[in-house]
FIVEXLUM-421476 format. One record per residue: chain; x, y, z of N, C-alpha, C in turn; residue number from 1; residue in three letters. Coordinates in Angstrom, 1 decimal. Layout:
FIVEXLUM-421476
+-----+--------+--------+--------+--------+--------+--------+--------+--------+--------+-----+------+
! mol !    n.u !    n.v !    n.w !   ca.u !   ca.v !   ca.w !    c.u !    c.v !    c.w ! seq ! type !
+-----+--------+--------+--------+--------+--------+--------+--------+--------+--------+-----+------+
!   A !      X !      Y !      Z !      X !      Y !      Z !      X !      Y !      Z ! NUM !  ala !
...
+-----+--------+--------+--------+--------+--------+--------+--------+--------+--------+-----+------+
This chain:
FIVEXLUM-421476
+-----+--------+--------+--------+--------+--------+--------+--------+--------+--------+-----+------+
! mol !    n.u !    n.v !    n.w !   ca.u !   ca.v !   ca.w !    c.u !    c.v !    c.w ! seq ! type !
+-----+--------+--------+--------+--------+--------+--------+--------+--------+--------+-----+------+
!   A !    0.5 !   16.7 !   33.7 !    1.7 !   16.2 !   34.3 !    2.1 !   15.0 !   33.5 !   1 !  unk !
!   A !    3.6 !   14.7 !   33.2 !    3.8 !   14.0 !   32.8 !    5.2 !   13.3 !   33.8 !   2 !  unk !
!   A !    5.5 !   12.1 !   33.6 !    6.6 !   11.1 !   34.6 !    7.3 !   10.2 !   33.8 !   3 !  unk !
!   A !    8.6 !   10.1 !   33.9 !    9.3 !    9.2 !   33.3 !    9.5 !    8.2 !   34.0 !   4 !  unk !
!   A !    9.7 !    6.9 !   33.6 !    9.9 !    6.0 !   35.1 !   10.9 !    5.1 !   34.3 !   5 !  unk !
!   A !   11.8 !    4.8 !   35.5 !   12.9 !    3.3 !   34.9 !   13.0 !    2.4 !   35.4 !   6 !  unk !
!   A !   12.7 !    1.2 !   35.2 !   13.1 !   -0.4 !   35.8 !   14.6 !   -0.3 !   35.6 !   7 !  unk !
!   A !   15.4 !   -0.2 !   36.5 !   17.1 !   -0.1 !   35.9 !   17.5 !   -1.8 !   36.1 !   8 !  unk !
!   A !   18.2 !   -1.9 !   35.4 !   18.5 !   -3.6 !   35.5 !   20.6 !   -3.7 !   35.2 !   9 !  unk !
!   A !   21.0 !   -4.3 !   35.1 !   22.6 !   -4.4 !   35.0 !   23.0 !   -4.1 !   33.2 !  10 !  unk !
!   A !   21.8 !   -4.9 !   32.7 !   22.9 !   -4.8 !   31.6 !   21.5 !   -3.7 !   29.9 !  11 !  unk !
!   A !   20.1 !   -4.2 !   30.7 !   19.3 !   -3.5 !   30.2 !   18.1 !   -2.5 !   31.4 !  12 !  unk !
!   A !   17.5 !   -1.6 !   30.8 !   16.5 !   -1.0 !   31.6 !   15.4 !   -0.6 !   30.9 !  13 !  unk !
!   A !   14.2 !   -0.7 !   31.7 !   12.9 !   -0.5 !   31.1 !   12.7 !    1.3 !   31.2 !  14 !  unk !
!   A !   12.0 !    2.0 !   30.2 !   12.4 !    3.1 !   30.2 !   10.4 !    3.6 !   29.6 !  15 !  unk !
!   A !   10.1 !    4.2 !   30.6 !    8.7 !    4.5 !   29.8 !    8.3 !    6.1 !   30.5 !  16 !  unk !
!   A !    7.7 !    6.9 !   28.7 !    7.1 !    8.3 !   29.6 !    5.4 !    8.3 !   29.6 !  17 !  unk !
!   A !    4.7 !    8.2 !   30.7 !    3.8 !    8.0 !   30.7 !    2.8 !    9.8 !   31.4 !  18 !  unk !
!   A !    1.8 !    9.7 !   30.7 !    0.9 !   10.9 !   30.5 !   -0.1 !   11.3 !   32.4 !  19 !  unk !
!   A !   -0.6 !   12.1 !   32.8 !   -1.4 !   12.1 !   34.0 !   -2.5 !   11.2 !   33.7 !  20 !  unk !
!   A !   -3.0 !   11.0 !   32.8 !   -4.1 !   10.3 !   32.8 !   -4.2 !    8.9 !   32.4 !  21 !  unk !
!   A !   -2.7 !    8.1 !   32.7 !   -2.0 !    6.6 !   32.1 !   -2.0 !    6.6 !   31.2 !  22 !  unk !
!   A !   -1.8 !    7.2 !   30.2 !   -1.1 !    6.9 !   28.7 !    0.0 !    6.7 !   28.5 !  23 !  unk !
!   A !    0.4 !    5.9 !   28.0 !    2.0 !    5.7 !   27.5 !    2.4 !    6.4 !   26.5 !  24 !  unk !
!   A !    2.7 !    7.4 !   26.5 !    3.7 !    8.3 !   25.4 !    5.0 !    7.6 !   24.4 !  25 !  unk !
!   A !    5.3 !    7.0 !   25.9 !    6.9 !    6.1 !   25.1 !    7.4 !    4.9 !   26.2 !  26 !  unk !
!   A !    7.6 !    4.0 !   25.6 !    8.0 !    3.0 !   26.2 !    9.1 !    2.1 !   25.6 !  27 !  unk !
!   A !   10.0 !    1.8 !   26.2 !   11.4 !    1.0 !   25.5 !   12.7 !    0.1 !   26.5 !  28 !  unk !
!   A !   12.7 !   -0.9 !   26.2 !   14.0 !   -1.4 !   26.8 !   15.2 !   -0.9 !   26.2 !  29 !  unk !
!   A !   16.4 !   -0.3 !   26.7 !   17.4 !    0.5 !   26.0 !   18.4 !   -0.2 !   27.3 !  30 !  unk !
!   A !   20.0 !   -0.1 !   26.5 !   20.9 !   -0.7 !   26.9 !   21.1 !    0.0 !   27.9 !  31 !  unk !
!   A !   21.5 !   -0.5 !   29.2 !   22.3 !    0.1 !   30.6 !   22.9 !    1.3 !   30.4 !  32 !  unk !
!   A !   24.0 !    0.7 !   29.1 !   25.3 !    1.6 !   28.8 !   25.0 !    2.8 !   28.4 !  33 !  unk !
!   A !   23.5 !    2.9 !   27.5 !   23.1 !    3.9 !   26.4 !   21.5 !    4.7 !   27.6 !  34 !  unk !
!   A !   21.7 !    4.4 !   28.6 !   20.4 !    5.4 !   29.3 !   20.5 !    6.2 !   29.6 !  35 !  unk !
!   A !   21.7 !    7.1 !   30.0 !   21.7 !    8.8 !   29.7 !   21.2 !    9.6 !   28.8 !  36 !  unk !
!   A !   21.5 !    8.8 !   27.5 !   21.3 !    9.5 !   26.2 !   19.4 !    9.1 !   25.8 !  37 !  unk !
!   A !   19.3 !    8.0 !   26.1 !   17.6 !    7.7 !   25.8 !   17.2 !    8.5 !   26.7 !  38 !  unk !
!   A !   17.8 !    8.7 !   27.9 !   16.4 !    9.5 !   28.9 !   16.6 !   10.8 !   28.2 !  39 !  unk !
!   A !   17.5 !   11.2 !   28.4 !   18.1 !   12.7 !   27.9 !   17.1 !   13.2 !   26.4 !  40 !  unk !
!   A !   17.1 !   12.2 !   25.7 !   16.0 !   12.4 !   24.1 !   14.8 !   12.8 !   25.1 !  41 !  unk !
!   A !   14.5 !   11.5 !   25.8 !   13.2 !   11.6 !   26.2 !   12.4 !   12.8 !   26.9 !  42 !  unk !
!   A !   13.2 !   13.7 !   27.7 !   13.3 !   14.3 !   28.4 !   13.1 !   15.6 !   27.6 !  43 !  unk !
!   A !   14.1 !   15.9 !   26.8 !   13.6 !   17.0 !   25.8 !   12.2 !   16.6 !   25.2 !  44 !  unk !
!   A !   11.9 !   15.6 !   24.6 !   10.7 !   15.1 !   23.6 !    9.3 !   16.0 !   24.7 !  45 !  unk !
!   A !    9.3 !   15.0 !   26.0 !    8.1 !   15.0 !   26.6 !    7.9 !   16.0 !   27.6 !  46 !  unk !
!   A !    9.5 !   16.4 !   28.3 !    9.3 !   17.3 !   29.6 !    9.0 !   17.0 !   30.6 !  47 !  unk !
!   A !    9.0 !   15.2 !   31.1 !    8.0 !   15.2 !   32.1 !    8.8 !   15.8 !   33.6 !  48 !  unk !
!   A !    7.5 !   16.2 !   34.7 !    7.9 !   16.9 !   36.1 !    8.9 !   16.1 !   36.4 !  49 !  unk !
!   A !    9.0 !   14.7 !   36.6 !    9.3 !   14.1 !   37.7 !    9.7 !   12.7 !   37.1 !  50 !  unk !
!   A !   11.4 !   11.9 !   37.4 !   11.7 !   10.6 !   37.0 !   11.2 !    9.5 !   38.3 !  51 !  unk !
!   A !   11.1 !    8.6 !   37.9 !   10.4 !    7.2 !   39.3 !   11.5 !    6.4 !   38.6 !  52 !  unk !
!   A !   12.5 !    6.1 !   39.7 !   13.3 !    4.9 !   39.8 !   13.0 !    3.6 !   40.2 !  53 !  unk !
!   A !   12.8 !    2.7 !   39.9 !   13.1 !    1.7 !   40.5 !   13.8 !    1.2 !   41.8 !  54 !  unk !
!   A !   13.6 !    1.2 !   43.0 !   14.7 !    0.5 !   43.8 !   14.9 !   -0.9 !   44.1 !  55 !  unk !
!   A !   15.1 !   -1.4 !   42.9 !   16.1 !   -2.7 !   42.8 !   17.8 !   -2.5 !   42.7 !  56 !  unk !
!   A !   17.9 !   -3.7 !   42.4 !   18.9 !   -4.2 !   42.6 !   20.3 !   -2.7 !   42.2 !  57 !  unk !
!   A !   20.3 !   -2.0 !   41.1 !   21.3 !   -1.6 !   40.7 !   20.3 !    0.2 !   40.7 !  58 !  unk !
!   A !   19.6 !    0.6 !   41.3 !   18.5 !    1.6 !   41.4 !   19.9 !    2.8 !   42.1 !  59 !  unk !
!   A !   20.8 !    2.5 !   42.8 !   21.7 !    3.5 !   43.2 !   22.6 !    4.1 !   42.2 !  60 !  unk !
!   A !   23.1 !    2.9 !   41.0 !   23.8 !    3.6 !   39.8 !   22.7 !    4.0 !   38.8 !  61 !  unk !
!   A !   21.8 !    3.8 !   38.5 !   21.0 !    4.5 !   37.3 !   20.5 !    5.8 !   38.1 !  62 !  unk !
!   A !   20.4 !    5.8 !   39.3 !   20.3 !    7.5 !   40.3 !   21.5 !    8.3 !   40.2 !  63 !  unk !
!   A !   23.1 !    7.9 !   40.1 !   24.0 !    8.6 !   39.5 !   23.7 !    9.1 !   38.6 !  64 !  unk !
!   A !   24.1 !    8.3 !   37.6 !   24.2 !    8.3 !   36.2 !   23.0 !    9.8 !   35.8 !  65 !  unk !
!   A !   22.0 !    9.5 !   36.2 !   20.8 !   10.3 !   35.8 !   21.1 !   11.6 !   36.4 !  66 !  unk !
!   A !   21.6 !   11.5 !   37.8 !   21.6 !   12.7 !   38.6 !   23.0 !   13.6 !   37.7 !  67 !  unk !
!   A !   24.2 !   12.6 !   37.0 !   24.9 !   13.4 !   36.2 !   24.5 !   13.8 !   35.1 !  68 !  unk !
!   A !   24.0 !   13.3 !   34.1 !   23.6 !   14.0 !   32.9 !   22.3 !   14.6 !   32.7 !  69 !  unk !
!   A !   21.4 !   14.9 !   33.9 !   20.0 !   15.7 !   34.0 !   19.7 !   16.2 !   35.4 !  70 !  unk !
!   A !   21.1 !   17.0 !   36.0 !   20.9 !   17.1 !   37.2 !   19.6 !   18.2 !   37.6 !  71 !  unk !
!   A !   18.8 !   18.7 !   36.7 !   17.6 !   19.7 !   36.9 !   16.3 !   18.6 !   37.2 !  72 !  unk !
!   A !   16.4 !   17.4 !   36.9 !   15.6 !   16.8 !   36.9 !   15.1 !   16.1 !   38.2 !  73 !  unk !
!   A !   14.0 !   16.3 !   38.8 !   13.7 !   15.6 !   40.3 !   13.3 !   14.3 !   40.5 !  74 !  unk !
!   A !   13.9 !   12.9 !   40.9 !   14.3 !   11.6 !   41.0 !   13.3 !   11.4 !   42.2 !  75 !  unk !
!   A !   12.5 !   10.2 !   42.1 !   11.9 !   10.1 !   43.6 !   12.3 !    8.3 !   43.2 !  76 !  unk !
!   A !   12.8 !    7.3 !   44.3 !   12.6 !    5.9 !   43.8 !   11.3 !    5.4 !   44.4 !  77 !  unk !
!   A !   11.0 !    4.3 !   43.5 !    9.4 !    4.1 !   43.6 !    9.6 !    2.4 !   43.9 !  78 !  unk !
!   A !    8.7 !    1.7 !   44.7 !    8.9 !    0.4 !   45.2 !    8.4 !   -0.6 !   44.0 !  79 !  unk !
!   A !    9.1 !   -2.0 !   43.2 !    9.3 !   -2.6 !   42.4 !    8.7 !   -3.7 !   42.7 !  80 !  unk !
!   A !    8.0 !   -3.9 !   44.2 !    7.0 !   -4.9 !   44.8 !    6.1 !   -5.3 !   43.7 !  81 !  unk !
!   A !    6.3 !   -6.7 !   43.1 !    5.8 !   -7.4 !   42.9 !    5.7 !   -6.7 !   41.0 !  82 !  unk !
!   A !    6.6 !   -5.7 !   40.5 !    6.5 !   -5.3 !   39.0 !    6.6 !   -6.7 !   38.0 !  83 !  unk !
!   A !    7.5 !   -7.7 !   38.6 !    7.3 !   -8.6 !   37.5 !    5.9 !   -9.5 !   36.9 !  84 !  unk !
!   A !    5.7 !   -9.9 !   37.6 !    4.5 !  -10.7 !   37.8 !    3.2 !   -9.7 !   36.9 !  85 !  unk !
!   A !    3.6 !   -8.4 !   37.5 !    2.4 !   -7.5 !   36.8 !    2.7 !   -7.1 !   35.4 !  86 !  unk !
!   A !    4.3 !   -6.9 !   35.0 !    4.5 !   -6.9 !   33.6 !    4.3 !   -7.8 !   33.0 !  87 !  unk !
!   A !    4.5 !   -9.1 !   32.9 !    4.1 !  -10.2 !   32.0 !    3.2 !  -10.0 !   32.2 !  88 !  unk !
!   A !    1.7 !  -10.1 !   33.1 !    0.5 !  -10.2 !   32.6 !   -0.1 !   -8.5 !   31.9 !  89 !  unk !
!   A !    0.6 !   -7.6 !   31.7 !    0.4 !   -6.5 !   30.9 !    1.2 !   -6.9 !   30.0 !  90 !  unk !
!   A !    2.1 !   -7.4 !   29.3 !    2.7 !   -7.9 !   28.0 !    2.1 !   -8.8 !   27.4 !  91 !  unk !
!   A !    1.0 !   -9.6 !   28.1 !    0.2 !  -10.9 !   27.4 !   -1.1 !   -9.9 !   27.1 !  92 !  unk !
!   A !   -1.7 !   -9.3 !   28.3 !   -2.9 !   -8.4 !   27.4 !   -2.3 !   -7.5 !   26.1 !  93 !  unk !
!   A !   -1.5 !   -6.6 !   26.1 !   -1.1 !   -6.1 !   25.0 !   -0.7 !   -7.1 !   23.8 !  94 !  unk !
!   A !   -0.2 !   -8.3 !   24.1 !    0.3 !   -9.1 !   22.8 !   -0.3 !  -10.7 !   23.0 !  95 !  unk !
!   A !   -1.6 !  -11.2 !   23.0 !   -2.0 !  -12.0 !   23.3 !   -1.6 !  -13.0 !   22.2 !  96 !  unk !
!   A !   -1.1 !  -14.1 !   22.9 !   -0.6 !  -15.3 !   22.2 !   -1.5 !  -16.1 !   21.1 !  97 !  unk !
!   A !   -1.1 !  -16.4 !   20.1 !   -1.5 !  -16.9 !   19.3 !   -1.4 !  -18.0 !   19.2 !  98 !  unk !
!   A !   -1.8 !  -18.8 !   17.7 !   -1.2 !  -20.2 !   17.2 !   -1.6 !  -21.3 !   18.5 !  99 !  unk !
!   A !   -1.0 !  -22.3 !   19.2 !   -1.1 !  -23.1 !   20.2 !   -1.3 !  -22.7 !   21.0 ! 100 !  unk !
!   A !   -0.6 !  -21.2 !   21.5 !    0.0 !  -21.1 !   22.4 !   -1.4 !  -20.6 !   23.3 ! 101 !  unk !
!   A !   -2.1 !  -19.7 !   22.7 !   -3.2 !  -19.0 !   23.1 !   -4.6 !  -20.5 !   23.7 ! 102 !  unk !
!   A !   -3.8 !  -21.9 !   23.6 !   -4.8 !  -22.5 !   24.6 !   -4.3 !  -22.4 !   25.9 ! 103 !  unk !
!   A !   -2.8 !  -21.9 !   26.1 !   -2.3 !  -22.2 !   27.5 !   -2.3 !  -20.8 !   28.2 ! 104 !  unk !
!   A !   -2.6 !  -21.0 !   29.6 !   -2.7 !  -19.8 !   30.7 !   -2.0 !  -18.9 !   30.0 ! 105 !  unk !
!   A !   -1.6 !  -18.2 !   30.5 !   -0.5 !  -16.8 !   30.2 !    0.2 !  -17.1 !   31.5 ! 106 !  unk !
!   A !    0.0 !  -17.0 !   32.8 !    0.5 !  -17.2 !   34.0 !    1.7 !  -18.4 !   33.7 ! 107 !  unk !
!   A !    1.8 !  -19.5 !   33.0 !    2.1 !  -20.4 !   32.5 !    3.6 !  -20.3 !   31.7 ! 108 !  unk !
!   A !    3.5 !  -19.0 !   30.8 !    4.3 !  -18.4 !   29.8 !    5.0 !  -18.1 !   29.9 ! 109 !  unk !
!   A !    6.0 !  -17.6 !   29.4 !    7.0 !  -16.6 !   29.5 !    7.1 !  -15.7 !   28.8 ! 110 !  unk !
!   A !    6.8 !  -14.5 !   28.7 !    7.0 !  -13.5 !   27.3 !    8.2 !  -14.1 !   26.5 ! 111 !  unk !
!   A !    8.0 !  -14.1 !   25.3 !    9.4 !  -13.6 !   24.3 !   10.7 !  -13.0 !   24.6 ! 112 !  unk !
!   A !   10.1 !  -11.3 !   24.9 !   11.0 !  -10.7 !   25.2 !   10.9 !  -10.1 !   26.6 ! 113 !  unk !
!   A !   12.1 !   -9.1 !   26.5 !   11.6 !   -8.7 !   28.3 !   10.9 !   -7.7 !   28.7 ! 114 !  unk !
!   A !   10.5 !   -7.5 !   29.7 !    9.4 !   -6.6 !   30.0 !    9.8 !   -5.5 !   30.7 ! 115 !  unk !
!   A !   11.1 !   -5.4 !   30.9 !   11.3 !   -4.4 !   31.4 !   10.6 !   -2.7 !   31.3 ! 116 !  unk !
!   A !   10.3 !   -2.9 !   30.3 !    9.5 !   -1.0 !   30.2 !    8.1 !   -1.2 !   30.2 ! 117 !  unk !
!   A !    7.3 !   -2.6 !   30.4 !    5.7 !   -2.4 !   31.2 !    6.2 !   -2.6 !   32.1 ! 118 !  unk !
!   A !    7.4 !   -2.9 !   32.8 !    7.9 !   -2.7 !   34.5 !    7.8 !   -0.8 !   34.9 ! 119 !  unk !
!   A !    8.6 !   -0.2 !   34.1 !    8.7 !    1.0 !   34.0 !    7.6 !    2.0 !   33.8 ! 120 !  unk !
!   A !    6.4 !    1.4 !   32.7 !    4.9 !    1.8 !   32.9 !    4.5 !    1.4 !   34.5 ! 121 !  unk !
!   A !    4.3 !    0.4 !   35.0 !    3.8 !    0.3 !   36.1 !    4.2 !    1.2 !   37.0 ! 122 !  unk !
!   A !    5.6 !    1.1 !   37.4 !    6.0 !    2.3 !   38.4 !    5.1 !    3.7 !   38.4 ! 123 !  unk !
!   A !    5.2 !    3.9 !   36.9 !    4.5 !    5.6 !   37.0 !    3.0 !    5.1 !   36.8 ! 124 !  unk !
!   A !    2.3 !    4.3 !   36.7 !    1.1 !    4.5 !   36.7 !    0.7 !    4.1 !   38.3 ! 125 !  unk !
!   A !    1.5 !    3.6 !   38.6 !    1.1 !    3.4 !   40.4 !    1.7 !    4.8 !   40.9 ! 126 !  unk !
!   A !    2.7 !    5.8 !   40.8 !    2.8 !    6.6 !   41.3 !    1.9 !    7.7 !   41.0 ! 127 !  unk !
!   A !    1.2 !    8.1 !   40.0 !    0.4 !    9.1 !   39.2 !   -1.4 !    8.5 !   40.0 ! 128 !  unk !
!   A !   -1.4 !    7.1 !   40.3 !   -2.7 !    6.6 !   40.7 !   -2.8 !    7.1 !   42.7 ! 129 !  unk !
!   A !   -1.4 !    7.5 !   42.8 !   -1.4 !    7.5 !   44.1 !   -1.0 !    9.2 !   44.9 ! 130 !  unk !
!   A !   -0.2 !    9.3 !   43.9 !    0.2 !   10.6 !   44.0 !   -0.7 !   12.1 !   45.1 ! 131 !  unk !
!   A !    0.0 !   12.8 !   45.5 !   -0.9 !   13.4 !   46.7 !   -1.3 !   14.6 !   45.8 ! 132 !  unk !
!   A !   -2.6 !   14.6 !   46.3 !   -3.1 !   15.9 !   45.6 !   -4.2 !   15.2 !   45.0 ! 133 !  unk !
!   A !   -4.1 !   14.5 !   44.4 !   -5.1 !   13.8 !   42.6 !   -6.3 !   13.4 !   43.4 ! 134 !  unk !
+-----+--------+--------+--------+--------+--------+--------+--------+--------+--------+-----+------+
């Protein structure tokens, strides 16, 4: 089984295809405007069953959008409870701070950039860890 999952956000979205056994296949922040066309690649690339939306803030227009240009594709939205907090500290394990910085907490920090697609990893690794059947 494979799951696509999106953090949708207003002006960017976290976009990641992750494997049944948590692997990340693909992971990417891609413009709002341009997420028909990235999921749409992604979708041929990987095939996964099943998309996980986010239900935040703007989770009803990236469920259009998707439901127009991949209407074969089956949408479940998946709860965003507490994804931020868990993506930065998955952006600091994957990219541990260097130079100075690596005497100060990580809790402390702010990533560089945004984290929107370890938001989008998380959704589908908590839905695949929970998922009925497994």
């Amino acid at each position: 089984m494979v799951v696509a999952a999106i953090d949708p956000g207003r002006e960017k979205c976290g976009l990641a295809v992750v494997a049944e056994d948590g692997r990340v296949l693909d992971q990417a922040v891609v413009a709002t405007t341009g997420l028909a066309v990235e999921l749409s690649e992604r979708v041929r690339r990987f095939a996964p069953s099943l998309l996980l939306i986010g239900n935040g803030t703007t989770s009803r227009d990236a469920q259009a959008c998707v439901r127009e240009a991949l209407p074969g594709l089956p949408i479940m939205e998946a709860d965003e409870y507490r994804t931020t907090e868990d993506a930065r500290r998955a952006y600091w394990e994957a990219n541990p701070p260097g130079g100075w910085r690596r005497f100060f907490p990580t809790s402390m920090q702010v990533p560089p950039v945004p984290v929107d697609d370890f938001v989008a990893v998380l959704l589908a690794r908590r839905y695949l860890a929970r998922r009925p059947g497994k």
